[in-house]
BAPA-77114 format. One line per 10 residues: their letters; for each residue x, y, z of C-alpha. Coordinates in nm, 2 decimals, m for minus. Layout:
BEGIN
a> X Y Z  ...
END
This chain:
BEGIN
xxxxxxxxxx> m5.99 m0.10 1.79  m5.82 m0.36 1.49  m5.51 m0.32 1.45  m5.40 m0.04 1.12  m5.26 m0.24 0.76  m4.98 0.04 0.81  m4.76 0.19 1.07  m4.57 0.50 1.05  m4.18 0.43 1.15  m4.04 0.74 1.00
xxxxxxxxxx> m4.06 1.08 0.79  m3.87 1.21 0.52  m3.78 1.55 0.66  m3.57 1.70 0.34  m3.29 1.61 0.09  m2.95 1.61 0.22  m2.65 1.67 m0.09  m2.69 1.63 m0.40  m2.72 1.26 m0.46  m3.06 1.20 m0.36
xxxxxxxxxx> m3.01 1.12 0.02  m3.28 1.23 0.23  m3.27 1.30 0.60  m3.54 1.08 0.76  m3.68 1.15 1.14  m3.78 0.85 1.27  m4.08 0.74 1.46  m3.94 0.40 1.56  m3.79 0.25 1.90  m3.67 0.02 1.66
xxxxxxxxxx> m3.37 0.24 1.38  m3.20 m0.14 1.25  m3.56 m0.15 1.07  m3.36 0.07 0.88  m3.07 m0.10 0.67  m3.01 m0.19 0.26  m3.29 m0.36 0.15  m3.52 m0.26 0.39  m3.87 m0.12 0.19  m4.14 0.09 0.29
xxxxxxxxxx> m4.44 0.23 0.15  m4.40 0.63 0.13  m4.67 0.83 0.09  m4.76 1.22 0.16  m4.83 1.33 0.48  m5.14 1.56 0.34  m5.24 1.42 0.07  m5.32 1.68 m0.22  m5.10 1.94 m0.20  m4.94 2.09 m0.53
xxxxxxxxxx> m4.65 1.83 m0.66  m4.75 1.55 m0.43  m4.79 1.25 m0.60  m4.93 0.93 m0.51  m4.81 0.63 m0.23  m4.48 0.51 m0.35  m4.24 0.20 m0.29  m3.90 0.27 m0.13  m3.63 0.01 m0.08  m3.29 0.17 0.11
xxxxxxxxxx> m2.99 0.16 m0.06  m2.76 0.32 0.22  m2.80 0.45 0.56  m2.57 0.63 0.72  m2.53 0.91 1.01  m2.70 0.97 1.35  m2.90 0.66 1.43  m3.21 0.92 1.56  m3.20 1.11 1.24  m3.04 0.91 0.96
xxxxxxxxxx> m2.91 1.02 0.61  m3.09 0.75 0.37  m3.05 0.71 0.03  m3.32 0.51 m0.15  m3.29 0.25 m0.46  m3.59 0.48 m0.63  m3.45 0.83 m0.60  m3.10 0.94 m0.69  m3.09 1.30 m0.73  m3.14 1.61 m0.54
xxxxxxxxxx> m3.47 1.72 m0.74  m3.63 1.36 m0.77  m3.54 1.38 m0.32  m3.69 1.66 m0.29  m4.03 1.55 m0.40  m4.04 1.27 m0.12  m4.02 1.58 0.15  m4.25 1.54 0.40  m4.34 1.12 0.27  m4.47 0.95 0.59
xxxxxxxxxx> m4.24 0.58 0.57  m4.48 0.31 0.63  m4.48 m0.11 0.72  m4.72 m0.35 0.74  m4.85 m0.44 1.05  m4.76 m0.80 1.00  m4.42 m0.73 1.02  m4.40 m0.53 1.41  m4.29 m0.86 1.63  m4.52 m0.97 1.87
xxxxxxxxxx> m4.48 m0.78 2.21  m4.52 m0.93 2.64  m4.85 m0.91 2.78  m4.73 m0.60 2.91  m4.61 m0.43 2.62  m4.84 m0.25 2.39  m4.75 m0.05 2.06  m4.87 0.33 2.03  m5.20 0.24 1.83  m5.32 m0.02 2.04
xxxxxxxxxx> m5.43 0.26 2.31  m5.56 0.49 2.08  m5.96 0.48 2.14  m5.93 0.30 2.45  m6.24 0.37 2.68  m6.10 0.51 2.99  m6.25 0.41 3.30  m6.19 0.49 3.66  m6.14 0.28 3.91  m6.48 0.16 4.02
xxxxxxxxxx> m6.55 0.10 3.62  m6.73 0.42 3.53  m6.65 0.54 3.15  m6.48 0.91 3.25  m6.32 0.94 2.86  m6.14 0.80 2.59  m5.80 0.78 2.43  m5.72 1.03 2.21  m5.36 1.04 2.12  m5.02 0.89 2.26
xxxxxxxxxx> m4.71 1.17 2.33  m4.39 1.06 2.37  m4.18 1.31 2.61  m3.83 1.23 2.74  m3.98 1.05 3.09  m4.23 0.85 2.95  m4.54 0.88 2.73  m4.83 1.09 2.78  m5.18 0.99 2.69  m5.40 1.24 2.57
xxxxxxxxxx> m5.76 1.16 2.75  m6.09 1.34 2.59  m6.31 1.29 2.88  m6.68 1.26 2.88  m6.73 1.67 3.02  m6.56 1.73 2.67  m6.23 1.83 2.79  m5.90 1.71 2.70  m5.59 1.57 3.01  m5.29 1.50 2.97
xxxxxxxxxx> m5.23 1.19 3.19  m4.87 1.00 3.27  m4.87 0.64 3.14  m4.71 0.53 3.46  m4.86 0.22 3.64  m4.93 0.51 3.95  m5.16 0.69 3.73  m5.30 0.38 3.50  m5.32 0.07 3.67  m5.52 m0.17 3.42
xxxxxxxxxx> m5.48 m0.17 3.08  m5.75 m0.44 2.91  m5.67 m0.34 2.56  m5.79 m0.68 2.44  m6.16 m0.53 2.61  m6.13 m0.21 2.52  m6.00 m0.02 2.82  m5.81 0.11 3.04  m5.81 0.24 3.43  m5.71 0.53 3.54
xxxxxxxxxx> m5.69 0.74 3.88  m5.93 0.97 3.91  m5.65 1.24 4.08  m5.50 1.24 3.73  m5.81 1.37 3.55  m5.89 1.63 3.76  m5.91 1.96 3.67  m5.58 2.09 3.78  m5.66 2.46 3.72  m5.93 2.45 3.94
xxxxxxxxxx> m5.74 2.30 4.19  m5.47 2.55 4.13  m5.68 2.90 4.19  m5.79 2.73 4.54  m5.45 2.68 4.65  m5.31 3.01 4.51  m5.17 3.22 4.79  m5.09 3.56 4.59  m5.24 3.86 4.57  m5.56 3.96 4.61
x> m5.70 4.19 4.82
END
């Protein structure tokens, strides 16, 4: 899959006082891409609802507060009503500017649509989506019988990951139907 122009490293979650700050959640391992002078593309998260208006430019005046959930104020935007139309803005970059990761690193959208294969090389699925929980993150596999698992991205459970050819590996243990598996094992009731 080519790699997206833009990449989401933050949303504007609502105004915070009265001079325009806005409280921004971010999507980034990286928050120092936040500082003065910084500038990101802003544009609505659903594009088309009343009062949203079209992509615009931000450049950061101030940051200040929790590094996870910063109060910023923007260059663009300094008071509560002009803020309070940015609620909601997805804060984008180019591409270009992510730094170049290890062979072993990856960013989030360089799995999405990965064919999933198991171990011997059979396509089982694809990638459908990257969540982050607080051990590590969780790939979301639509599998070829047209149901969705939730598989740990763990070397145990993924082993290979080709994304320059498209794919990745993953046991087949960890795409099983765990319900199923579940019900046989289930010692209660019954009668």
């Amino acid at each position: 899959m080519p790699r997206p122009d833009w990449i989401e490293v933050g949303r504007i979650s609502r105004p915070h006082g009265v001079r325009g700050e806005v409280r921004v959640i971010l999507d980034t391992d990286n928050p120092e891409r936040f500082t003065p002078g910084s500038v990101f593309r802003g544009r609505p998260a659903r594009p088309g609802l009343v009062g949203s208006e079209a992509q615009v430019w931000l450049t950061v005046r101030t940051v200040r507060g929790d590094e996870g959930f910063p109060i910023v104020a923007f260059n663009e935007f300094d008071d509560r009503d002009k803020a309070e139309g940015l609620r909601g803005y997805l804060l984008e970059v180019k591409s270009s500017q992510l730094p170049e990761l290890e062979d072993d690193e990856y960013y989030p959208f360089d799995l999405m649509d990965l064919e999933v294969r198991d171990p011997e090389g059979n396509v089982t699925g694809r990638v459908s989506d990257l969540v982050d929980s607080p051990a590590h993150a969780i790939l979301v596999v639509s599998c070829a019988s047209g149901v969705e698992r939730m598989v740990p991205f763990v070397l145990e459970a993924v082993p290979t990951v080709a994304v320059g050819e498209g794919y990745l590996v993953i046991e087949p243990r960890f795409l099983e139907d765990l319900g199923a598996v579940a019900s046989e094992t289930d010692r209660g009731g019954g009668a």
